[in-house]
C-alpha positions in Angstrom: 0.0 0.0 0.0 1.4 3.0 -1.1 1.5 6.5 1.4 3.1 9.3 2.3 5.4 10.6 -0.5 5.3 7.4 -2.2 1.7 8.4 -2.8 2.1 11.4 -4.2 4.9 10.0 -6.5 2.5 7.9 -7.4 0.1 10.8 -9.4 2.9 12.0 -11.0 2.3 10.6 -14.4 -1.1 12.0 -14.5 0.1 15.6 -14.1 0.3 16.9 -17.3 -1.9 18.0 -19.8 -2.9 17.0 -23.2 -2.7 20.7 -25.1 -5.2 20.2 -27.8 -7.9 18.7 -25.1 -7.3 21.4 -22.6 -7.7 24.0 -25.6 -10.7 22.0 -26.7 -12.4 22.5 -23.1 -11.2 25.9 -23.0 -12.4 27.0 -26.4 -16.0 24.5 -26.4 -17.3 25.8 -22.2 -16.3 29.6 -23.6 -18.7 29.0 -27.1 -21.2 27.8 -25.0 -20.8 30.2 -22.1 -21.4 33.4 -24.9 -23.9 31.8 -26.7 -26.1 31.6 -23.7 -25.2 34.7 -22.5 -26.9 36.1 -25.5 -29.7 34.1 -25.2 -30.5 35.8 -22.0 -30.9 39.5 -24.0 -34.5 40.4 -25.2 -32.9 40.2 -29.0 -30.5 38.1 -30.6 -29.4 39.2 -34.2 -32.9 40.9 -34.8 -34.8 38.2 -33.4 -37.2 38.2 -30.3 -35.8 35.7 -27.7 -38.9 34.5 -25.2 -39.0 34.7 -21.7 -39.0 30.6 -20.8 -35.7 30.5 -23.5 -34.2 33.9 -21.9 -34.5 32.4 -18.5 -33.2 28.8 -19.4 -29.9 30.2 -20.7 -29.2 32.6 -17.6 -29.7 29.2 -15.6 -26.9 27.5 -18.0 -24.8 30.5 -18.2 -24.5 30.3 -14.2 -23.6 26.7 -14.3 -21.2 27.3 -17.4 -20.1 30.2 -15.7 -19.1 27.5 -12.8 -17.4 24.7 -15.2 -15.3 27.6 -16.8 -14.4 28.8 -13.3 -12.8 25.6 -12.2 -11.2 25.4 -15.3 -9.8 28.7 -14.6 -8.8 27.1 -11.4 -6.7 24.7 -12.9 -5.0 26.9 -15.4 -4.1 28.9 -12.4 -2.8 25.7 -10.8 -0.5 25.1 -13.8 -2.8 22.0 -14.5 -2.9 23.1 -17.8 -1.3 25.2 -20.4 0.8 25.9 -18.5 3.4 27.4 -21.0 0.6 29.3 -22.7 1.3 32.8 -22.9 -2.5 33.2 -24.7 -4.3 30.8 -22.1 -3.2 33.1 -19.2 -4.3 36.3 -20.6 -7.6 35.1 -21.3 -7.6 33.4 -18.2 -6.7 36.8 -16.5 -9.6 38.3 -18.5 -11.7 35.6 -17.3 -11.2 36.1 -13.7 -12.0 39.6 -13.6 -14.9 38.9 -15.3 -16.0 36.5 -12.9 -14.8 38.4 -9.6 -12.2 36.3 -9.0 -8.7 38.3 -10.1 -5.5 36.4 -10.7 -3.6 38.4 -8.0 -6.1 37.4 -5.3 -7.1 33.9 -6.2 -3.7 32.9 -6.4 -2.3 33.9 -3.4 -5.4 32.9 -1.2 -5.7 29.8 -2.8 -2.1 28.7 -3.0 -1.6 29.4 0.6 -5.2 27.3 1.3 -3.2 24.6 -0.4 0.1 24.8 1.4 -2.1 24.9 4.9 -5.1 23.1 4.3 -6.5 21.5 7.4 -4.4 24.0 9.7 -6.4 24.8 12.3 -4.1 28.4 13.1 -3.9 29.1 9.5 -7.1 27.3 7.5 -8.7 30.1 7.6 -6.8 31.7 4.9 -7.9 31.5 1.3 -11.2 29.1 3.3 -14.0 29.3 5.3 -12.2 30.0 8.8 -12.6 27.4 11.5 -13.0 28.1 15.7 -12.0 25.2 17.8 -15.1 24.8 20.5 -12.5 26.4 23.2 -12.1 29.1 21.4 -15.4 30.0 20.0 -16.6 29.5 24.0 -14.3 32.4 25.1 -14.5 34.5 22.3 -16.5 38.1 22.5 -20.0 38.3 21.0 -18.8 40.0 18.2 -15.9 37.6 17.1 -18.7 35.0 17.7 -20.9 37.1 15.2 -18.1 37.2 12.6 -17.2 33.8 13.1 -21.0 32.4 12.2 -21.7 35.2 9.6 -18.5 33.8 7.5 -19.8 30.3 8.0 -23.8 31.0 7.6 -26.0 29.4 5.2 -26.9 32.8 3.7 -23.3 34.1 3.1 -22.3 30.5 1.4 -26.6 31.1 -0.7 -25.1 34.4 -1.8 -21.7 34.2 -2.5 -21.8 36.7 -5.2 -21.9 39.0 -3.2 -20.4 38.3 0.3 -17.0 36.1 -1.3 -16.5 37.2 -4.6 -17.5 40.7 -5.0 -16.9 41.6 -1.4 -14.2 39.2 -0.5 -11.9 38.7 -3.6 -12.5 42.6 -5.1 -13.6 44.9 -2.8 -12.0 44.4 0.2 -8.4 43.0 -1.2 -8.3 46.3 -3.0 -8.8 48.6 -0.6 -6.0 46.0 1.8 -3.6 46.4 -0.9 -4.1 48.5 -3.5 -0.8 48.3 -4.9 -0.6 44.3 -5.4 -4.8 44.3 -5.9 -5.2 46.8 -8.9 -6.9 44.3 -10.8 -9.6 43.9 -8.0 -10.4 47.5 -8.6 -10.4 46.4 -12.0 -13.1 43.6 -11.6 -15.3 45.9 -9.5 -15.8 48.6 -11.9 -16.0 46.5 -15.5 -18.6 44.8 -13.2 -20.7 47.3 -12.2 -20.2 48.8 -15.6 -21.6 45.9 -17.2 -24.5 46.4 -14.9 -25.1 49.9 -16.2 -24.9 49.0 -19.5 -27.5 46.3 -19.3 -30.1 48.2 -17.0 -29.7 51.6 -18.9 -29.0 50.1 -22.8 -30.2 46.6 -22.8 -33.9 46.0 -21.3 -33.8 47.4 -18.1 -34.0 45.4 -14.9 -35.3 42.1 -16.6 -32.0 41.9 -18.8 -29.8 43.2 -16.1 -31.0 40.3 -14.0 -31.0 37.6 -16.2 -28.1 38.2 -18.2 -25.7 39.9 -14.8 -27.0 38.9 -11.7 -29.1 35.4 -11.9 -25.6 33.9 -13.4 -23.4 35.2 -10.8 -26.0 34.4 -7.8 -26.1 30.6 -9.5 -22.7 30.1 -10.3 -21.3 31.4 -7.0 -23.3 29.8 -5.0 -22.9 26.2 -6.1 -18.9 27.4 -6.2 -19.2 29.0 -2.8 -21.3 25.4 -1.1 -18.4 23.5 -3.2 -15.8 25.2 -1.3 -17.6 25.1 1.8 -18.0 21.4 1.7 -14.5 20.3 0.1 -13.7 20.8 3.7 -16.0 21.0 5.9 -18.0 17.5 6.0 -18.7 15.1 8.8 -15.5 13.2 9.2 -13.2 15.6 8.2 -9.5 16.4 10.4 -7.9 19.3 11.5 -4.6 19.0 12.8 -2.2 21.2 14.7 1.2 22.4 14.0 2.8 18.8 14.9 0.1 16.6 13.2 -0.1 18.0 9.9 1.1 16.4 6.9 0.2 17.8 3.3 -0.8 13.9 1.8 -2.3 13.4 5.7 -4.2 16.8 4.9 -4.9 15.9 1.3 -6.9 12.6 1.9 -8.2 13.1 5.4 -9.5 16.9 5.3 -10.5 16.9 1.9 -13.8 15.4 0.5 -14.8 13.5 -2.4 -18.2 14.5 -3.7 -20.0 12.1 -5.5 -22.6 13.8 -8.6 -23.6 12.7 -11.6 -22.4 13.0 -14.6 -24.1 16.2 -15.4 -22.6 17.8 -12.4 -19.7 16.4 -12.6 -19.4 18.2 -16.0 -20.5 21.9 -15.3 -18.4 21.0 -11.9 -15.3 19.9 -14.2 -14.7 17.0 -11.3 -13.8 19.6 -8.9 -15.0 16.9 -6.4 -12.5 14.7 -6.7 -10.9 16.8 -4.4 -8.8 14.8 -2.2 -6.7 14.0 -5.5 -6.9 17.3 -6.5 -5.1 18.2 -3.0 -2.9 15.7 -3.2 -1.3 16.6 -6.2 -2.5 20.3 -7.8 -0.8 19.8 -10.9 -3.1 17.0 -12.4 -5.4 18.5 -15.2 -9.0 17.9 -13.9 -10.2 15.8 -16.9 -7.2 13.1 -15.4 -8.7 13.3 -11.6 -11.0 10.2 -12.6 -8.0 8.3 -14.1 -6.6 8.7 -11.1 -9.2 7.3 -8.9 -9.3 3.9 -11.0 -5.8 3.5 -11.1 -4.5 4.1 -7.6 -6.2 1.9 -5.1 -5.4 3.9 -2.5 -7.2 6.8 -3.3 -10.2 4.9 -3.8 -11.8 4.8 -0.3 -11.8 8.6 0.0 -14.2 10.4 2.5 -17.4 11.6 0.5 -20.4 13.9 0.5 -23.1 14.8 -1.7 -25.2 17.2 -3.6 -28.0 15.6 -1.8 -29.9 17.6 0.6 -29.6 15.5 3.8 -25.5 15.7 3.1 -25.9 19.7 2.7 -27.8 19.4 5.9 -24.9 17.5 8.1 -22.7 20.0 6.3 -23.9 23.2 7.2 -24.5 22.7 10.5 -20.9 21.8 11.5 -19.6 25.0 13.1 -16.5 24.7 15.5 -13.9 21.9 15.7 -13.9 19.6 18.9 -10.6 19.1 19.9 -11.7 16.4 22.5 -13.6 14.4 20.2 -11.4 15.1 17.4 -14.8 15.9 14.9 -16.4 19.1 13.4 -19.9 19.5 16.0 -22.8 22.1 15.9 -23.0 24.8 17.6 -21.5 24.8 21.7 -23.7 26.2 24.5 -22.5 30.0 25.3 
């Protein structure tokens, strides 16, 4: 049985990209992700578009918004093309277009990589995480901020409280200087907005076209997150327990889907290989899971509600039981 280093030897093989798939993905999700986004305007080429069709594509544009995210994600992992002077300015087009900027989402995210599972540093580039001592003798407003991070309703509307907020606004006004293309984001964003309610239909455009994708495509991105590590079962470790393979397969989920989320996802729940080893493109992750044993009896959630349930209530980190648990008695 393979471990430790070994294991991640192991997925070596498997990271690197075929160029003319990865361009195929690349090219195909962005067709699809512009024609729908003019399917959502009252007119296409001088003809009416109806209401049912108009709504149906700003449903598909957020979930094509989603799969071209991810594959962002990758791209920014070096996943794939890599040497791609073309691929990574249209991927830095594409993140501030989806309120994600390269400058942000790579240093939050790296570090989440390098320290997942942490628990004095997880918080970084994650959803932050309180052991139960610590959440006990905490004030009421740390408590406050604590829970607000974690709720529900900030994961529901993620547009707006973790990417426009959290990776524009307020990285921006941190650090201007290395954030400029936060700022950026935030006003081609709000431009757009303009644009749509003043020259394109009004509110009805403006929402369909703007603000039903981003609600729809951050919020399944924002729940993904969430759960990738934050499920019943998962570890934490301190400074002397942590391991980044020990962190990779014990504090990082696999979510099973079908194959239709599993596509619009671009197998983003295979994340405990995807932790293991960031460099594997993520139309390899399944390879992976056939061909390595060990990687096969992975700790899983769903989509399904009950799993979302068991999900979202876990709050602090019991360092006696050694498990996520709801919320203590204050």
């Amino acid at each position: 049985m393979l471990s430790g280093k070994e294991l991640i030897l192991a997925t070596r093989p498997y990271a690197a990209d075929f160029a003319v798939k990865s361009w195929w993905v690349v090219i195909s999700t962005t067709l699809l992700l512009v024609g729908c986004v003019a399917g959502t305007l009252p007119h296409v080429a001088g003809i009416h578009v109806p209401l049912a069709a108009r709504i149906a594509c700003s449903v598909l544009t957020g979930l094509l918004l989603l799969r071209l995210f991810v594959i962002y994600h990758d791209q920014q992992h070096h996943a794939i093309l890599s040497k791609s002077k073309l691929a990574e300015y249209f991927m830095r087009f594409f993140g501030v277009m989806a309120l994600s900027p390269s400058s942000i989402w790579r240093a939050s995210h790296n570090y989440h990589h390098k320290h997942n599972s942490k628990l004095r540093s997880a918080h970084i580039g994650s959803y932050p995480i309180m052991t139960r001592a610590e959440y006990l003798r905490s004030s009421k407003r740390t408590r406050f901020e604590y829970l607000f991070m974690r709720h529900p309703a900030t994961i529901l509307f993620g547009y707006v409280f973790v990417f426009f907020w959290g990776m524009c606004v307020y990285p921006f006004f941190n650090n201007p200087k290395e954030h400029y293309d936060c700022a950026i984001a935030t006003v081609v964003h709000l431009t757009l907005a303009v644009i749509l309610f003043f020259f394109c239909g009004g509110w009805l455009t403006l929402f369909l076209t703007l603000l039903l994708p981003h609600l729809i495509g951050s919020a399944i991105g924002s729940y993904l997150f969430y759960a990738q590590h934050n499920f019943p079962g998962v570890s934490f470790f301190d400074r002397h327990g942590w391991a980044y393979e020990k962190a990779a397969l014990e504090s990082s989920s696999y979510m099973k889907t079908g194959p239709i989320m599993a596509w619009f996802t671009a197998n983003i729940g295979y994340h405990h290989i995807h932790h293991l080893n960031a460099r594997i493109p993520f139309y390899r992750l399944p390879e992976v899971l056939d061909n390595i044993p060990e990687l096969d009896q992975p700790k899983t959630t769903s989509l399904h509600p009950a799993d979302i349930f068991r999900c979202l209530r876990l709050k602090v980190w019991d360092v006696d039981a050694q498990q996520m648990v709801g919320l203590p008695k204050v």
